[in-house]
C-alpha positions as CSV (number, residue, x, y, z in Angstrom):
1,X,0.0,0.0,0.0
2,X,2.5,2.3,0.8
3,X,4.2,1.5,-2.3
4,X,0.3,2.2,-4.4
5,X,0.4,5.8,-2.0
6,X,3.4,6.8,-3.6
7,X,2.9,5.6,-7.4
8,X,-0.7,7.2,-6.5
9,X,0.7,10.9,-5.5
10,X,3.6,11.0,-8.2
11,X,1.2,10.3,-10.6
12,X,-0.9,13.9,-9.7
13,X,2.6,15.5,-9.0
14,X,3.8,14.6,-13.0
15,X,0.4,15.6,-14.6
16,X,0.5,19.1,-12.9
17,X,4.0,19.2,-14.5
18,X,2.6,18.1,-17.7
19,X,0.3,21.0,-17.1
20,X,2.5,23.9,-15.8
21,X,3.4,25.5,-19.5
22,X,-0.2,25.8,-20.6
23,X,-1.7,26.9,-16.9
24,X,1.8,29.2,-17.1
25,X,2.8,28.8,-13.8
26,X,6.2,27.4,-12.1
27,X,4.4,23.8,-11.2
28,X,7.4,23.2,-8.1
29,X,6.7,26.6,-6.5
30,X,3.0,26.0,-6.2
31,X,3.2,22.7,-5.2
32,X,6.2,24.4,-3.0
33,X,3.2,26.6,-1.8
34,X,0.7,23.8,-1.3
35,X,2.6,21.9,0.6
36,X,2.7,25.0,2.9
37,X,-1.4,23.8,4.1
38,X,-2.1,21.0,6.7
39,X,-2.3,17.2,5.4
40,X,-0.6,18.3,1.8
41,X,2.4,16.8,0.6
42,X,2.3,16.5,-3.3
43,X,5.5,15.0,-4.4
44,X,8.1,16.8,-6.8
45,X,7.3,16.1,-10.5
46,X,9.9,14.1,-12.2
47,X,11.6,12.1,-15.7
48,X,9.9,9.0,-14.9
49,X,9.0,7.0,-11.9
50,X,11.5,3.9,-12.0
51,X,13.3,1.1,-9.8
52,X,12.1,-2.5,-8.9
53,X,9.1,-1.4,-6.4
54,X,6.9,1.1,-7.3
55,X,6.5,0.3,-10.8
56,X,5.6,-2.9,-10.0
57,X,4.2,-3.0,-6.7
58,X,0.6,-1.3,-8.1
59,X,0.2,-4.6,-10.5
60,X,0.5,-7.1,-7.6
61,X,-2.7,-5.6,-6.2
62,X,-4.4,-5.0,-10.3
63,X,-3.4,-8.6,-11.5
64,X,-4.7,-10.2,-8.1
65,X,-8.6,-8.7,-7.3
66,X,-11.3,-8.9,-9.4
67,X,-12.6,-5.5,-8.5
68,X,-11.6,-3.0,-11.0
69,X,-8.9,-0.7,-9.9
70,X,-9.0,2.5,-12.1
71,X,-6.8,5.0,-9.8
72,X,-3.9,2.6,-9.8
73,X,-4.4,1.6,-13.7
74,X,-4.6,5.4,-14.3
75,X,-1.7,6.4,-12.1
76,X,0.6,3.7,-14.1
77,X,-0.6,4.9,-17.1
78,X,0.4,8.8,-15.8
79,X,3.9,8.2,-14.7
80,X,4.6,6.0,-17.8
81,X,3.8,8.7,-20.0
82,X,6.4,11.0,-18.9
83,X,9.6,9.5,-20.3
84,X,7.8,10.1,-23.2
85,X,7.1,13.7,-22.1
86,X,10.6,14.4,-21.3
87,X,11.8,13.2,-24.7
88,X,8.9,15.6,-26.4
89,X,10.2,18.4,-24.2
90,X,13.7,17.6,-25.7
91,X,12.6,17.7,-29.1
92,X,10.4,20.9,-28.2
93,X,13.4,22.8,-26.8
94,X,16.1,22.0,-29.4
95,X,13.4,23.0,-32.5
96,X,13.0,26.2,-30.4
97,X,17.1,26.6,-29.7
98,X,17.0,26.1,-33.8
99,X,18.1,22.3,-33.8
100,X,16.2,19.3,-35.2
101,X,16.6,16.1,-33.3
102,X,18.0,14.4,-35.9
103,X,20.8,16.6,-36.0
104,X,21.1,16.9,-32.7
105,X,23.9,15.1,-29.8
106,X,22.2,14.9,-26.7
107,X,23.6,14.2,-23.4
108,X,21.6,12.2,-20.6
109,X,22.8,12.7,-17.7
110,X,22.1,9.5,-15.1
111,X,20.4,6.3,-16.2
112,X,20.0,4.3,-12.5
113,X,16.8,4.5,-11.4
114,X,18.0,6.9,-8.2
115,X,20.8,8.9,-7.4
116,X,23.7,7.2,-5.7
117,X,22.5,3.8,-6.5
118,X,23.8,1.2,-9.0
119,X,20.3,-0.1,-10.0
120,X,18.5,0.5,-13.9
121,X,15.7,-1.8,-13.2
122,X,12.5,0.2,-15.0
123,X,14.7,3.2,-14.8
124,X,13.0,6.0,-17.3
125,X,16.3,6.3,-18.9
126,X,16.1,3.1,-21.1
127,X,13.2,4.7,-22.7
128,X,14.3,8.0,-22.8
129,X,17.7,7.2,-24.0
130,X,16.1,4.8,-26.9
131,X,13.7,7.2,-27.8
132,X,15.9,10.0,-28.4
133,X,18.4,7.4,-30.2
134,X,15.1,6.2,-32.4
135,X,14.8,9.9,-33.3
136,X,17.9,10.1,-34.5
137,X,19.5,12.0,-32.1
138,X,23.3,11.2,-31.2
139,X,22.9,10.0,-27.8
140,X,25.7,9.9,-25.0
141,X,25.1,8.6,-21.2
142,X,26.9,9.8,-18.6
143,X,26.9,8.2,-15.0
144,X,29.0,8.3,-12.9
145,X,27.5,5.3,-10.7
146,X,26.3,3.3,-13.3
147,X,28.2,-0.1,-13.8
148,X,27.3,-1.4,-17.2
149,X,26.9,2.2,-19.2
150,X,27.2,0.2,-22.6
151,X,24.0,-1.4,-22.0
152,X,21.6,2.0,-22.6
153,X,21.4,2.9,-25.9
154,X,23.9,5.7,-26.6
155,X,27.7,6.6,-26.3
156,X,29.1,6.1,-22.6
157,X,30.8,9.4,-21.7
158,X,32.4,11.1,-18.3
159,X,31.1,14.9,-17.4
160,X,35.1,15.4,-18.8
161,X,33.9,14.7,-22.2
162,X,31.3,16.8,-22.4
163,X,33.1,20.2,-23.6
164,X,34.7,17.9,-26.2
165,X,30.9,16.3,-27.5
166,X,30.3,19.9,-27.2
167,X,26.3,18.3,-27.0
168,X,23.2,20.4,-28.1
169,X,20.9,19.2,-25.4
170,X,21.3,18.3,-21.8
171,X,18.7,16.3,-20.3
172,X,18.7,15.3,-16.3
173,X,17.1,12.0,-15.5
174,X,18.5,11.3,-12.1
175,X,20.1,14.0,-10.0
176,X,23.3,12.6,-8.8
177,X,25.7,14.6,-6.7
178,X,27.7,14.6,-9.6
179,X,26.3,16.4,-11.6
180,X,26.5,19.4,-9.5
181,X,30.1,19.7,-11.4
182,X,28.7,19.7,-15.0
183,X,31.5,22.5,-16.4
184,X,28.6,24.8,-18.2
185,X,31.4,27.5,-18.7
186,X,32.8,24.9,-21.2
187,X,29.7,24.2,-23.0
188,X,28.2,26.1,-26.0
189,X,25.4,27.0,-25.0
190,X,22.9,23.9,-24.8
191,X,18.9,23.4,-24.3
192,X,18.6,21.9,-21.0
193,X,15.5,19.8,-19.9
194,X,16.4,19.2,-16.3
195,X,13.8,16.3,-14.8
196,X,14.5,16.9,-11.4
197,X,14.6,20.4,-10.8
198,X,18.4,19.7,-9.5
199,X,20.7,21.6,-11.7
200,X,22.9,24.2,-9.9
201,X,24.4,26.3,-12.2
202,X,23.0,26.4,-15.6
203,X,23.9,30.2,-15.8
204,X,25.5,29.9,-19.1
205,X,23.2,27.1,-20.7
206,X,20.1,27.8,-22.8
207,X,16.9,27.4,-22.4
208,X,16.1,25.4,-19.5
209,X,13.1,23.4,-19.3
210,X,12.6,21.8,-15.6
């Protein structure tokens, strides 16, 4: 149950994400200010809800009653959706910036399901990563915690070789402590779609889409 709870309350926190451009609002800073009332805690929008629980834990409870269970099957369906919203967001931002996306090198930075941990299992990265690749983007991962890099579709790279790919896009899917060093005064200038909200210092990137 606690596992449904928190499939249940990312799922609201993505679709107001999903929602923030057209209501034209900054979705963290009013859930930032809801969370401010009594018995409110939305959760922080997000890349994709991954690891080997709560994707999975909401099916052990939908595959086993016979009572129809449309809040979990619609949550699923919610937090699926957004790998696919973070790739469109990609695309979006690098048309925008003047770049079509299959012209376009684009870095994703972390593919393990969380930061610090060496785990991929339903991480949103595989589809992110093969999505943009499909696109015909030229895809580089970069994790520093990741074991088995050559697995995701993509070039593995280090945050070092990023001046060097010199990459049109940035696009955050799990906020590692790492990544606090990305070296933005050596980049030209790329689109950023930051998933997590967890960038530090993209003073001297372009657009940023969070």
């Amino acid at each position: 149950f606690e596992g449904l709870y928190r499939d249940v309350n990312s799922a609201l926190a993505n679709e107001l994400g999903r929602l923030a451009d057209e209501l034209a609002i900054d979705v963290r800073e009013a859930i930032e200010a809801a969370n401010t009332q009594p018995y409110c805690e939305i959760h922080d929008p997000g890349a994709g809800v991954g690891g080997h629980c709560i994707p999975y834990y909401p099916h052990f409870v939908i595959d086993t009653v016979e009572t129809s269970t449309p809040l979990l099957e619609t949550a699923r369906r919610v937090n699926e959706r957004m790998e696919e919203f973070t790739v469109h967001k990609t695309v979006e931002q690098l048309v925008d910036a003047g770049t079509e996306i299959g012209d376009a090198s684009v870095a994703v930075l972390g593919v393990t399901y969380r930061p610090g941990i060496d785990e991929t299992r339903a991480s949103p990265a595989w589809t992110i990563t093969a999505a943009l690749s499909a696109a015909g983007a030229d895809v580089y991962t970069v994790d520093p915690v990741c074991s088995d890099l050559a697995a995701f579709p993509g070039h593995p790279a280090t945050l070092s070789d990023l001046p060097a790919i010199d990459p049109d896009a940035l696009v955050l899917v799990t906020a590692h402590d790492a990544f606090d060093d990305v070296p933005w005064d050596r980049l030209a200038d790329p689109v950023v779609v930051d998933g997590r909200d967890a960038l530090t210092d993209p003073a001297t990137a372009g657009e940023v889409y969070t």
